[in-house]
N, C-alpha and C positions, 0 to 999 in steps of 0.2 A: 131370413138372415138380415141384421143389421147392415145399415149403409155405413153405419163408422166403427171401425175395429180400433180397441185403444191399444198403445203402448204405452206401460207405467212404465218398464223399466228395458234396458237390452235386454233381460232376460225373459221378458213376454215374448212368445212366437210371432213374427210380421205375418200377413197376409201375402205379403209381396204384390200387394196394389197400394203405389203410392195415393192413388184416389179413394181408397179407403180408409188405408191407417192416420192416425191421428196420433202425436206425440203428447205426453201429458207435459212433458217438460225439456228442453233443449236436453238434460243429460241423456235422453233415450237416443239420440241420434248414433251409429254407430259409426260415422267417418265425414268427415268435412264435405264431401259431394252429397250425402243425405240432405234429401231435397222433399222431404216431407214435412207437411205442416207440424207445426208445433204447439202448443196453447200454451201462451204470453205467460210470462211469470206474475203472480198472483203479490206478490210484495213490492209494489214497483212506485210506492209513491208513503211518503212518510205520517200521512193520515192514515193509511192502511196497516201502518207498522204498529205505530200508536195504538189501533182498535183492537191490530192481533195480540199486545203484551197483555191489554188491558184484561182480555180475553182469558189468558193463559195465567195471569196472575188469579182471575176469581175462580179458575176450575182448579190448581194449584190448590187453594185454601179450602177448596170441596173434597177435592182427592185427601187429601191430606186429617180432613178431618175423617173420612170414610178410615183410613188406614190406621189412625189413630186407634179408636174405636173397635177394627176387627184384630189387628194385631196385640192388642191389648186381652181381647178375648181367646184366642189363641195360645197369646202363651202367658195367659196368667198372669199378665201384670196390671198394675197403674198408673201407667206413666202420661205425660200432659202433653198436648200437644207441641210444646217447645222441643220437646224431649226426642219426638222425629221428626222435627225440622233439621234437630243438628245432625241426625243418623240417617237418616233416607232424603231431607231434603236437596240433595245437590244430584243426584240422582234422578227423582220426581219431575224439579223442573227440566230437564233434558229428556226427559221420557214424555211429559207433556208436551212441550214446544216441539217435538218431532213429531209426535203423532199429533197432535194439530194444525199442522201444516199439511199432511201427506191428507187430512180429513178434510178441511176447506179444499184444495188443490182439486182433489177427488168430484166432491159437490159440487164447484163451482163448473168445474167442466160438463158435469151433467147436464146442469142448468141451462149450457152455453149451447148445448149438444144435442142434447136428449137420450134419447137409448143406445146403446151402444152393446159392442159383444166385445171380449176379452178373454184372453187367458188367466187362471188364477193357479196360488202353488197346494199343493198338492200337502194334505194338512200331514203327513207322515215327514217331512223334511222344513217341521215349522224348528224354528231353532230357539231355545230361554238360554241368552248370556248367564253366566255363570254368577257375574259379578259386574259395575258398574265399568272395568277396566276393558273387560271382554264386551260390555256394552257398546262403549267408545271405541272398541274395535271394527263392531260388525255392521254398526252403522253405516258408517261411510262405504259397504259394499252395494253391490247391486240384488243380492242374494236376501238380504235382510231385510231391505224395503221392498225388496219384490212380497214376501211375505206381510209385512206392515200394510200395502196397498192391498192384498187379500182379506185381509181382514177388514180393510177400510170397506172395499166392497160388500163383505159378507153383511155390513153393519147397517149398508146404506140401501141391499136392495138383498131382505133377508129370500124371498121370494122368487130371483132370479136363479135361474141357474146357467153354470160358466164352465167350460171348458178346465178341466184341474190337468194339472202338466207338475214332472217331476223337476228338479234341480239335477241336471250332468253333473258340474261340480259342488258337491254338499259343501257346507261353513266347518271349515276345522275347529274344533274342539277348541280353547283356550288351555294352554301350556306357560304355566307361569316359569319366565328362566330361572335357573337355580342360584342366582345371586339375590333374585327376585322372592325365592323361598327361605334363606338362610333372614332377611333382614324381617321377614315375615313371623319367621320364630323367633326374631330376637324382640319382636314390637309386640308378640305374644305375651312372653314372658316380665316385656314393662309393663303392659297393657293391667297382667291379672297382677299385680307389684301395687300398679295404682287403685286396684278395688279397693285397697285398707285406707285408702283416704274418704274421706267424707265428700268434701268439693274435690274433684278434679277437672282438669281442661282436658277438652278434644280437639287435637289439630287433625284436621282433613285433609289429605293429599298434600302434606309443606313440599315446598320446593328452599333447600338452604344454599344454591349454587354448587360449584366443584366443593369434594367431601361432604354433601350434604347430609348426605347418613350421620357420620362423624359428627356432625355438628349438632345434629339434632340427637342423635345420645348421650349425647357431651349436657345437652340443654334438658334431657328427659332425668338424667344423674344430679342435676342440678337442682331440678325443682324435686327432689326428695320423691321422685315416681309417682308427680302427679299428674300428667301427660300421658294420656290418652292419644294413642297415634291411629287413626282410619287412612290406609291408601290404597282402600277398594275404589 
């Protein structure tokens, strides 16, 4: 048995020795008298911030070209690397900069630490967002990076083996509201409206204020349906 049991997330099992566990991060704590150590936030000085974008911007440009490339063979196309920047890139970078944080965080506590034992989730309750909305959903849970930290594991110490534990409560599905589906088929039918143009524009997630719908069909009528609307 290891001397240090980690907690990634509340959803890791405690040991219930507070001289054991080890928090990877204050959010593990489960109530203000939680009186377990913690390992220090890893972003805490703006030379480190610097190093991390700098980081995140040249694997971005790696990912990126990798995607290019296979989704191009996939589904039979040509398209240039601009081409998903504008379609997957706002997605990419938010998929990178999270998993590279939860990947340094991870490493750097090994480093600090040494071996350690852990819970990990249980690969039948891994969950794929639907879409980048359901993405921005499941993030901010405990459930999703409990997963995300599983994997960071798996990545870092393919040769360990970890204790696998199910999820009580599973990640609900993504249910888009039905106000949310009618403006869906309306941005459908502009969408394939604008194929017949040659050049058209892509607006990503607009925000137009109150009536912004309205306004932004008012502006998709306007430009003769060359407006391209994404608000995945």
């Amino acid at each position: 048995m290891k001397d240090i049991f980690l907690i990634s997330t509340q959803l890791t099992k405690s040991q219930k020795d507070i001289k054991r566990d080890r928090l990877l991060g204050e959010w593990c704590r489960e109530h203000s008298d939680d009186n377990r150590e913690a390992f220090p936030y890893i972003w805490n000085s703006p030379d480190k911030i610097i190093r991390g974008i700098e980081h995140i911007e040249d694997y971005y440009e790696e990912f990126l070209h990798i995607l290019t490339e296979e989704l191009n063979k996939i589904h039979n196309l040509n398209k240039d690397k601009q081409f998903y920047r504008i379609t997957l890139g706002n997605w990419l970078i938010h998929y990178i900069n999270t998993s590279f944080d939860r990947f340094i965080t991870m490493r750097l506590f090994y480093r600090k630490n040494g071996d350690f034992d852990t819970n990990i989730l249980e690969r039948e309750d891994f969950y794929t967002p639907l879409n980048f909305l359901d993405y921005s959903r499941v993030i901010q849970s405990d459930e999703y990076n409990f997963q995300i930290y599983t994997q960071v594991i798996e990545e870092l110490f393919p040769k360990r083996e970890f204790k696998r534990v199910a999820l009580k409560s599973k990640i609900g599905k993504y249910i888009q509201p039905a106000q949310s589906q009618i403006k869906n088929l309306v941005f459908k039918i502009t969408n394939f409206l604008s194929s017949f143009h040659k050049n058209r524009i892509l607006i990503t997630k607009p925000y137009f204020g109150e009536n912004g719908y309205l306004k932004l069909l008012k502006l998709i009528v306007m430009s003769r349906f060359k407006i391209v609307v994404d608000e995945r």
